[in-house]
N, C-alpha and C positions, 0 to 999 in steps of 0.2 A: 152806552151803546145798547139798541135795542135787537132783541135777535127773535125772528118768526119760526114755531117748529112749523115746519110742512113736508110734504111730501114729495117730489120731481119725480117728475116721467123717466124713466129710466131710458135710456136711448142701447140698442145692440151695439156693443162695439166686436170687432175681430180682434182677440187677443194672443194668435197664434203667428210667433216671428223669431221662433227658431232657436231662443234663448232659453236657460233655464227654468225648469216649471217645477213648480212643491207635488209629489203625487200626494192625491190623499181619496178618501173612500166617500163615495157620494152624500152622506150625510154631512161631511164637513160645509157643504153649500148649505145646507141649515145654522149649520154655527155659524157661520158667516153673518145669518142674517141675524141671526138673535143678537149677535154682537154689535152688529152696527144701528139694532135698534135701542140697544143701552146708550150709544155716543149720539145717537137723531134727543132720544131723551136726557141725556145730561146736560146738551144742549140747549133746550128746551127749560130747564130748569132753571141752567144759571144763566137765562137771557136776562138782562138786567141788574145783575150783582156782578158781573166783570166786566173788564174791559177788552179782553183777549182770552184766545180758546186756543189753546195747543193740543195735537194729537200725538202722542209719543208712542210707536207701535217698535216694541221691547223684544221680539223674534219675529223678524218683516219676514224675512226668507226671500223668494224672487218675487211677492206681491202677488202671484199668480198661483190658484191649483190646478190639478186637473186630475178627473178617475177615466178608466177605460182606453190605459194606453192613450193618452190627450184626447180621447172621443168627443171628451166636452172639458175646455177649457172657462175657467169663470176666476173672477178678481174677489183677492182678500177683501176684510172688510176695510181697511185704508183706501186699497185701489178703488172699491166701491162707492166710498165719503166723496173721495176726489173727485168723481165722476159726476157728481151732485152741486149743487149749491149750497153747502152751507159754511156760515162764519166761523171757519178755522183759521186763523192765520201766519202759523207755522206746524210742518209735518216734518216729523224728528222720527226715521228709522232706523232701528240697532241691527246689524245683520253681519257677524264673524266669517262665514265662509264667502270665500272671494269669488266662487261662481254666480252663490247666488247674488249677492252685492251687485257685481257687474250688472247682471238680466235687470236688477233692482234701479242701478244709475240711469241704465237704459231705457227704461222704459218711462222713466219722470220724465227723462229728457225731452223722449218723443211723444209722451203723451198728455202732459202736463207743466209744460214750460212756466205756464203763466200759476204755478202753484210756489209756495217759498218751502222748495224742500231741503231737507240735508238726510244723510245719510253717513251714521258712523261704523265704523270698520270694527266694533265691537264686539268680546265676549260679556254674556248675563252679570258675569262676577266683575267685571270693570265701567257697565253700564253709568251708574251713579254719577262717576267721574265724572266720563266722558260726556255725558249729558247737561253737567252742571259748567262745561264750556263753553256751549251754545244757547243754553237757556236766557232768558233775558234777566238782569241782575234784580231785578223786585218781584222775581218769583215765589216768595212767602210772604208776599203781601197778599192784598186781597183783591189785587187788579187782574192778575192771572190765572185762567184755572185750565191745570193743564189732566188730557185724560190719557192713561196708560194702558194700554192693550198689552195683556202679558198671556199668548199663547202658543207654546212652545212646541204642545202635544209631548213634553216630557219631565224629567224634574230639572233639568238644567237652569232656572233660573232660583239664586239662592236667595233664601229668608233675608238674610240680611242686605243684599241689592233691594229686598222691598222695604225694609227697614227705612233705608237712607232716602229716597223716593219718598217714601212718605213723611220722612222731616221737612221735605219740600211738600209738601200739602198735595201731592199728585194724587190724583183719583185713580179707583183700577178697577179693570174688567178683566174678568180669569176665570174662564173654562177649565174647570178640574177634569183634563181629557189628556191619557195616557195608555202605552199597550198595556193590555189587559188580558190576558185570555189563560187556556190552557196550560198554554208554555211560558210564557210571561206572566204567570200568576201571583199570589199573596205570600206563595212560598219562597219562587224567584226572587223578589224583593227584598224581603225581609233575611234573606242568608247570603244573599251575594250582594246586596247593594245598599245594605243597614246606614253607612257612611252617607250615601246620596240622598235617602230619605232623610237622615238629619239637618245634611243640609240646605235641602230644598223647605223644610219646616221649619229651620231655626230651635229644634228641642233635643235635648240627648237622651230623653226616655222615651221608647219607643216600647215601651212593654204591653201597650193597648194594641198597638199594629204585631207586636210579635204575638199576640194568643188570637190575632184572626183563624177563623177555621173557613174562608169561603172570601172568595176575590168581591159580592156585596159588601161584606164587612170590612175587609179589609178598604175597599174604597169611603164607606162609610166613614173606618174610624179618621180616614187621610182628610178626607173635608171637612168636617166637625174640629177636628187640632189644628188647618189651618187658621179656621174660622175665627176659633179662640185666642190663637197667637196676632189674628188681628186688632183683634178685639183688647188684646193687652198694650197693643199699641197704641190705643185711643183712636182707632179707627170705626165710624160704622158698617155695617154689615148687613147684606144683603143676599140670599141663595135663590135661586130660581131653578128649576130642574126641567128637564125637558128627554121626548121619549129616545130612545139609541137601540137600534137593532143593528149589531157589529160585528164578526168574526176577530177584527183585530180588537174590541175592549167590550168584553160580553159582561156589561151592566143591563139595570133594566132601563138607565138614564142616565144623564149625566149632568152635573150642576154647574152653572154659572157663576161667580161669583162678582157682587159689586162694592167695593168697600172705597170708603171716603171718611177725611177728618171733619171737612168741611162743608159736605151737602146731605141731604137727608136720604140716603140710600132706599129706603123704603118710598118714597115721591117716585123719585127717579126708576126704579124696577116694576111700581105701580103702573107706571105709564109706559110699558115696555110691551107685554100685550102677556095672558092668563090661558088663553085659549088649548095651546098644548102642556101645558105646565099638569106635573103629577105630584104625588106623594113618595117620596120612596124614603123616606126617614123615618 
């Protein structure tokens, strides 16, 4: 099967019906797009070494953001894909709470009939499973390449759910984007939620994150230990950073991440675009 990367006109749609919507703060419609120019690009890549593209979005929520009291309602980077033309052909979303699920049923129904979706009633920590139900059975071969969108905006998804995910050769794209700030600092973290950070990293020494002195570093040392517990997985590895002016995660930027068993992460980021990307390490 051959697959063209291109570009489609984006058409305006009205996305506002009443159901529930994810709030988030207006830079998130940049992450949006930085994300789905990772999955325009991995696409891109493996046109021609597979047979089948799966998009697997691992914290969907209601598909939908919005800042400004719904001032401006805009679609995740899934609802975004969907909107498009390109050779996906299954979309696998994980979403636990039942409001947003429902908005989430809803709005495939009505807005994308003609898409093959499913949607599991999942927590982060049971994902695995539940996903290896519906997946197609020669998903570690080399016919299938499926791509994971894991952005939670929190630590709720555990190392070891990525773990298992990537025994199944699943590609991942993961925004290291969580609150941050004054009150929810380096300190916050590291004395009340020592437990959550272990096991969102899969590590029980956290003695580098425990002698942060400043929520940079402390963010620092969190993407760097991700990076490398991938990297022990036989994953490759890819960062991209991009600029964040935030009151809720007061970094200077915030990183992307793209990691794969089986495609050359460094291709596939290369072709993502340079243009805002900084320095902050």
């Amino acid at each position: 099967m051959k697959f063209v990367l291109c570009i489609f006109e984006k058409k305006r749609v009205e996305y506002k019906d009443g159901l529930s919507i994810t709030a988030a703060e207006p830079w998130f419609k940049v992450k949006v797009q930085v994300i789905t120019r990772y999955v325009q690009s991995f696409i891109g890549h493996v046109a021609g070494r597979t047979g089948e593209v799966i998009l697997v979005d691992l914290c969907a929520g209601s598909g939908l953001y919005s800042h400004g009291h719904q001032r401006e309602v805009f679609p995740g980077a899934a609802f975004t894909l969907m909107g498009e033309e390109w050779p996906i052909s299954q979309w696998i979303f994980c979403e636990p709470d039942f409001t947003q699920a429902q908005a989430l049923r809803s709005r495939l129904a009505s807005r994308f009939r003609n898409r093959n979706t499913t949607v599991l009633d999942c927590n982060p920590g049971d994902a695995a499973e539940a996903l290896q139900a519906v997946l197609p059975k020669n998903i570690r071969g080399g016919k299938v390449a499926v791509v994971c969108l894991v952005d939670p905006f929190s630590f709720t998804v555990p190392f070891a759910t990525i773990d298992k995910l990537a025994a199944l050769n699943f590609s991942f794209i993961m925004p290291f984007t969580w609150p941050l700030n004054e009150r929810m600092n380096y300190s916050y973290y590291n004395e009340e939620h020592a437990a959550t950070l272990k096991r969102f990293l899969g590590v029980g020494d956290l003695q580098r994150l425990a002698a942060s002195t400043s929520n940079a570093q402390f963010y620092k040392h969190m993407v760097r230990l991700y990076q490398t517990n991938m990297l022990m997985l036989g994953l490759n590895t890819a960062l991209s950073a991009h600029p964040l002016s935030s009151p809720l995660m007061q970094v200077p930027a915030y990183y992307v991440g793209f990691f794969s068993r089986k495609y050359s992460t460094k291709v596939i980021q290369h072709s993502v675009y340079s243009s805002d990307q900084i320095e902050l390490f």
